[in-house]
C-alpha positions as CSV (number, residue, x, y, z in Angstrom):
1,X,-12.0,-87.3,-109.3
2,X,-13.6,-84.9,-106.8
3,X,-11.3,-83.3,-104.1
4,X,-12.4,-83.7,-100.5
5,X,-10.9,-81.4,-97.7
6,X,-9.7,-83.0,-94.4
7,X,-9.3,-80.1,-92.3
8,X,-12.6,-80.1,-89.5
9,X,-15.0,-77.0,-89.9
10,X,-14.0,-75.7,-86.8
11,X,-10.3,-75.3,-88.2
12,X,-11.1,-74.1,-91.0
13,X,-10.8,-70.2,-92.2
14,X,-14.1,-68.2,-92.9
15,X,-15.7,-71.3,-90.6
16,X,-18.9,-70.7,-88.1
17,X,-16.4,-71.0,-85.3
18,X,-13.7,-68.1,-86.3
19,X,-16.7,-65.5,-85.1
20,X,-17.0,-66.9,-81.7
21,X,-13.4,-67.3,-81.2
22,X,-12.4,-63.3,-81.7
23,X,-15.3,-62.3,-79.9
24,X,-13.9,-63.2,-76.6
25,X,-11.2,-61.3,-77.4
26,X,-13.1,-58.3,-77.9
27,X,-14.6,-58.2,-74.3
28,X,-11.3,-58.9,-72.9
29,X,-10.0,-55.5,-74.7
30,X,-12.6,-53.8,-73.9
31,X,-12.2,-55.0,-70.4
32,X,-8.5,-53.7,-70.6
33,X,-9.8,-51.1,-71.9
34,X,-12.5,-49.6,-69.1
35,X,-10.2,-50.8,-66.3
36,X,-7.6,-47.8,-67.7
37,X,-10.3,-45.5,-68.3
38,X,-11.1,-46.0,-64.2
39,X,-7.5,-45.8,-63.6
40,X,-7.1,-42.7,-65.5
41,X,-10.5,-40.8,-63.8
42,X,-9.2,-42.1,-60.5
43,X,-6.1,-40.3,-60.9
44,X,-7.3,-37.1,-62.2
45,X,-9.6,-36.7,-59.1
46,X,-6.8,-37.3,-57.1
47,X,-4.8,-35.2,-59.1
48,X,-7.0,-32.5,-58.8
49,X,-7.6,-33.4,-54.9
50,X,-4.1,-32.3,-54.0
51,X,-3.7,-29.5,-56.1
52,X,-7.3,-27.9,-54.2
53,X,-5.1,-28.9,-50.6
54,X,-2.3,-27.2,-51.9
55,X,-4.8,-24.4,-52.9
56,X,-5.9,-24.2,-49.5
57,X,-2.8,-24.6,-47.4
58,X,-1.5,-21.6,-49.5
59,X,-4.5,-19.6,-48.5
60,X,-3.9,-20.5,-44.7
61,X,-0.2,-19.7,-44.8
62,X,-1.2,-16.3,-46.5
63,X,-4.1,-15.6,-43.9
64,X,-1.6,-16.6,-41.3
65,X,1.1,-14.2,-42.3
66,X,-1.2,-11.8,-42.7
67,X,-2.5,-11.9,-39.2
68,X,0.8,-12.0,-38.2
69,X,2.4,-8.8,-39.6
70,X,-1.2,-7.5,-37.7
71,X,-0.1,-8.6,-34.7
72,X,3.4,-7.4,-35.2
73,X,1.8,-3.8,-36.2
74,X,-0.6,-4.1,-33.2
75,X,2.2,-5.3,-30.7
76,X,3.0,-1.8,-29.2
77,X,-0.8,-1.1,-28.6
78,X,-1.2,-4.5,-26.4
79,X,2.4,-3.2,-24.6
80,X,0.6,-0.2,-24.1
81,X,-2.5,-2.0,-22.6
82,X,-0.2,-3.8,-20.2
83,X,1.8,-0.5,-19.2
84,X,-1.2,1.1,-18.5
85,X,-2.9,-2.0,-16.4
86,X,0.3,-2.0,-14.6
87,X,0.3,1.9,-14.0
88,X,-3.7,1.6,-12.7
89,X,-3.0,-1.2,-10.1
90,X,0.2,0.7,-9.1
91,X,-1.7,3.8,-8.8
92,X,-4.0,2.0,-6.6
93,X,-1.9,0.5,-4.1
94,X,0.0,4.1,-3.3
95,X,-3.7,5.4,-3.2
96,X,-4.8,2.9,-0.5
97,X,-1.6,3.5,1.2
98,X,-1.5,7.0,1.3
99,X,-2.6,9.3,4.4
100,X,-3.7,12.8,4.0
101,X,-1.7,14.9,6.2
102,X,-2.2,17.9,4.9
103,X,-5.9,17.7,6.1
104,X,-4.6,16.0,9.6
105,X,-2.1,19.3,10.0
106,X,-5.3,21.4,9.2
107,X,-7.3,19.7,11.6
108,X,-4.6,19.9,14.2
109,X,-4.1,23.4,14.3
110,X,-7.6,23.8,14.2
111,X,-8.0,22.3,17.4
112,X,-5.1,23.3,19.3
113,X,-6.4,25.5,22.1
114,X,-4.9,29.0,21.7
115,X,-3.0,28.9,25.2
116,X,-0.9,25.7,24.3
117,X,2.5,26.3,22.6
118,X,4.8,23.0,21.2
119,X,8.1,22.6,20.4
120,X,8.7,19.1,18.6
121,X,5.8,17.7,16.1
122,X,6.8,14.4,14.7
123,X,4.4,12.4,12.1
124,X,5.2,9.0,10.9
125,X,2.9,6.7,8.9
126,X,4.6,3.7,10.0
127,X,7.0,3.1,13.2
128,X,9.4,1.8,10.4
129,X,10.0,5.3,9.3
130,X,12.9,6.7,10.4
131,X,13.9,10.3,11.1
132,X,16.9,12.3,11.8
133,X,15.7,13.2,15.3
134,X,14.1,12.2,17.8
135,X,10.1,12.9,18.7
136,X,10.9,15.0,21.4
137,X,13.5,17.4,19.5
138,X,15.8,19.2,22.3
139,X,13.2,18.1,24.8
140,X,14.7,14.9,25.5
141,X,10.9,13.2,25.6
142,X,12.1,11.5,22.3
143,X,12.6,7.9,23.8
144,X,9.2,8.0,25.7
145,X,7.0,8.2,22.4
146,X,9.1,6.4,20.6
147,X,8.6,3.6,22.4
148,X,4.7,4.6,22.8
149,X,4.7,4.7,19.1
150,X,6.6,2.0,18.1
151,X,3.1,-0.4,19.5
152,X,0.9,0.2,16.8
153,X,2.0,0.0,12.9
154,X,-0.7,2.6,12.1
155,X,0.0,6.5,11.1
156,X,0.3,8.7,14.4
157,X,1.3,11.9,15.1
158,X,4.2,12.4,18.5
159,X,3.5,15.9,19.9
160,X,5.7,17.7,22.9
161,X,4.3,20.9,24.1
162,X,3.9,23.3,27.1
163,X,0.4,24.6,28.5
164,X,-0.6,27.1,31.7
165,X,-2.0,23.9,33.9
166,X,-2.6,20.3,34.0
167,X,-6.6,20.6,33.3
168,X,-5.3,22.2,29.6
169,X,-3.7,19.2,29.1
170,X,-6.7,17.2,30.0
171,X,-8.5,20.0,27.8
172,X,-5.8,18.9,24.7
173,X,-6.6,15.3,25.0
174,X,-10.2,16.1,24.3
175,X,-10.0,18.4,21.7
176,X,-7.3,15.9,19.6
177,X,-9.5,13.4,20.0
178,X,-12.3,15.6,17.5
179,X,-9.1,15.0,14.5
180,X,-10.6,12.7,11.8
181,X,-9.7,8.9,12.0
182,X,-8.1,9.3,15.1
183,X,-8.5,6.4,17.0
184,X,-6.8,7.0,20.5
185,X,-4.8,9.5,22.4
186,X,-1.7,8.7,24.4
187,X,-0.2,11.0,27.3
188,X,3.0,9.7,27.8
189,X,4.3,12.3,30.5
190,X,2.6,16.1,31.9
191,X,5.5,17.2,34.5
192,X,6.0,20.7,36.1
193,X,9.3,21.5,36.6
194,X,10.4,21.4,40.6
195,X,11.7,24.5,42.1
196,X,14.3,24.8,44.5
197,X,13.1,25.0,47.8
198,X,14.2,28.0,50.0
199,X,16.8,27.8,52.5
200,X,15.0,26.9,55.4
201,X,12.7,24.8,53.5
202,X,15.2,21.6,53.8
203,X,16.2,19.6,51.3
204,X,16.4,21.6,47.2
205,X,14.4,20.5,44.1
206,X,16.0,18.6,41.4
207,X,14.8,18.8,38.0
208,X,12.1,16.6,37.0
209,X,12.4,14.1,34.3
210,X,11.3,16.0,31.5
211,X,14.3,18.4,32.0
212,X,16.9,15.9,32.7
213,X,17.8,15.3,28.8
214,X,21.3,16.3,28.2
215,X,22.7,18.8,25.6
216,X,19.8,21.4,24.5
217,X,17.5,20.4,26.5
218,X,17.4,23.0,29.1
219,X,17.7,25.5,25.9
220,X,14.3,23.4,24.5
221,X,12.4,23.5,27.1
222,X,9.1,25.3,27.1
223,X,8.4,25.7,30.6
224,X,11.2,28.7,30.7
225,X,12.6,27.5,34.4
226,X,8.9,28.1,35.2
227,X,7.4,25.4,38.3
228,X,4.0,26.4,36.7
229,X,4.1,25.0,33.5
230,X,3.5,21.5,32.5
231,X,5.3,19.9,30.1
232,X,3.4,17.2,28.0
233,X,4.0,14.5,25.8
234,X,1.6,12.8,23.7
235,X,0.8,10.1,20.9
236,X,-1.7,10.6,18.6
237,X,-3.0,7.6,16.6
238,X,-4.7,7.2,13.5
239,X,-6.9,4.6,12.3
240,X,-5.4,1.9,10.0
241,X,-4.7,2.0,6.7
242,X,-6.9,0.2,4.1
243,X,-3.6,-1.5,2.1
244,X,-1.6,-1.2,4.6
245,X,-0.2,-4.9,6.3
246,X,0.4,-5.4,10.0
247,X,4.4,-6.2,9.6
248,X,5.5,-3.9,6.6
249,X,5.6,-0.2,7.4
250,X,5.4,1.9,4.0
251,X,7.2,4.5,3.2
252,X,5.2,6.9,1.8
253,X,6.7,9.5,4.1
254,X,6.9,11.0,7.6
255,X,6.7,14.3,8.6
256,X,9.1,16.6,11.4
257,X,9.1,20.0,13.2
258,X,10.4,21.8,15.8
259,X,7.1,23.9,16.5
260,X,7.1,27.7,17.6
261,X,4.6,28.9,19.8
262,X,1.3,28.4,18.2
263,X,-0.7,30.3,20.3
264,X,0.2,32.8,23.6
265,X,3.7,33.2,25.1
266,X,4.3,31.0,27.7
267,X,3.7,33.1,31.2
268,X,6.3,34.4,33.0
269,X,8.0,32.7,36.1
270,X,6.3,32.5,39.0
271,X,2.9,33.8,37.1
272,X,0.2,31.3,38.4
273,X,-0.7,29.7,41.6
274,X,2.0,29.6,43.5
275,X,3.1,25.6,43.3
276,X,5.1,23.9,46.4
277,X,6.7,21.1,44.3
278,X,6.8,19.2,41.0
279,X,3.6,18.4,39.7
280,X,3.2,15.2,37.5
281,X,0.1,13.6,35.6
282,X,0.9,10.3,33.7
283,X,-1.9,8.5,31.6
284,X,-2.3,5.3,29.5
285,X,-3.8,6.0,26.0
286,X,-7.3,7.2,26.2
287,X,-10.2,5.2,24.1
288,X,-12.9,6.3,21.7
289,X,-13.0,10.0,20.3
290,X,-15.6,11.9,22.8
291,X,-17.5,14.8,21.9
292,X,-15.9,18.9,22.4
293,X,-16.4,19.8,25.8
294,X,-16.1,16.9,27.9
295,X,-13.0,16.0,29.8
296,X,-10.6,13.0,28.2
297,X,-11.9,9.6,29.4
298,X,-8.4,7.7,29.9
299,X,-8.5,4.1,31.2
300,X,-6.8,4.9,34.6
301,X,-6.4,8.4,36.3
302,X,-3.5,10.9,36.1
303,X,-0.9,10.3,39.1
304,X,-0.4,13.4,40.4
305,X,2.0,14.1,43.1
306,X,2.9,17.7,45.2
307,X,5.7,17.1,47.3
308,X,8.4,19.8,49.3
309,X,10.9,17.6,47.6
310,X,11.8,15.5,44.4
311,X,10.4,13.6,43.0
């Protein structure tokens, strides 16, 4: 009898179909397969990704503290810098601020005729600047150029001083004018001293107001008890300074003497044209520096007065 198998070909081992049917399996491995191979590339590049960014921000933290400890080192060379900056611009602000006096007490003396003797010099570069005493030293003239002065925030120069006659003061006024960077001239008072009138002459002299300061004043006064001497007073300003401000005075100093004689004793009494009276000359500040020679242009004339009795 002849045995007959059942089971379909397709079920059966070794059968046509059993190829077919592990091939799909083999695509799906290697499917499996390249999907971890991607998976595995993928995270070696990124792998490698960070460790270059971790590379790098090492580098930059390393440059960084390098520049750093440069800066540190380089720190007192940029405090220098400033310092010096600070100096320079300091430096230049005195210099703009500063006035040459040495050159203006030259330029003075130069000028000065030879027949006029002071006794107070006061020099202030502001009328903020205070001094011990007054312009006018034992004269007692001190309050009148002060208050002359105190107009005009600009350096000047307060002079009281004797001279033979009232055309060398006018002669003064000219001459100060030739100064550099002076800008006007003041007479603030040129008195004679009144005499006392003789017996049968009426009424006696007083003393004019250049004498009539108490204390030393009568010891101070240039005019010796002379009626022949005049006694002047006098502002002499300067031209602005470049940094200087209209309301701030600086204080980059003043200057204060009681002058000698700076040029021939003062004559004795009754040397001179004889003189009935006091003799006075009061003028406003003069205007533009004029030329050497020509009398002192002053915006109204001198009052002059010559009287038997005071004035």
């Amino acid at each position: 009898m002849k045995a007959v198998n059942l089971i379909p070909p397709e079920e059966q081992r070794g059968g046509p179909g059993g190829a077919g049917r592990s091939g799909g399996a083999v695509y799906v491995l290697l499917g499996v397969l390249g999907v971890l191979v991607i998976a595995v590339v993928a995270y070696v590049l990124t792998t490698n990704t960070i460790n270059d960014r971790k590379s790098q921000v090492a580098r930059v933290t390393s440059e960084a503290s390098a520049a750093q400890a440069q800066a540190t080192a380089l720190r007192p060379y940029r405090d220098f810098a400033q310092l010096r900056q600070k100096r320079v611009t300091t430096v230049a602000q005195l210099a703009s601020n500063r006035f040459d006096w040495e050159r203006t007490m030259r330029d003075l003396a130069r000028v000065i005729p030879s027949d006029v003797w002071l006794t107070s010099l006061r020099a202030t570069v502001s009328p903020s600047v205070q001094l011990g005493g007054g312009a006018g030293g034992g004269g007692g003239g001190g309050g009148e150029t002060g208050a002359i002065r105190g107009k005009e925030p600009v350096p000047a120069v307060e002079i009281v001083g004797c001279t033979t006659n009232q055309a060398e003061v006018a002669r003064v006024l000219t001459r100060l004018r030739l100064i550099q960077d002076v800008s006007r001239v003041t007479l603030v008072e040129s008195a004679k001293r009144e005499t006392q009138a003789s017996a049968s002459g009426g009424s006696g002299g007083t003393a004019s107001s250049g004498d009539s300061g108490g204390g030393g004043a009568a010891n101070q006064d240039c005019r010796h008890g002379s009626g022949q001497i005049p006694r002047f007073q006098l502002v002499i300003f300067f031209k602005r300074l470049p940094g200087a401000t209209l309301s701030a005075g600086t204080s980059s100093g003043a200057a204060s003497a009681t002058a000698p004689p700076s040029g021939s004793t003062p004559p004795a009494n009754g040397s001179g044209p004889p003189a009935s009276g006091a003799s006075s000359s009061s003028a406003p500040s003069s205007s533009a520096p004029g030329s050497s020679g020509s009398a002192p242009s002053t915006a109204a004339p001198a009052a002059q007065s010559a009287s038997g009795g005071s004035r």
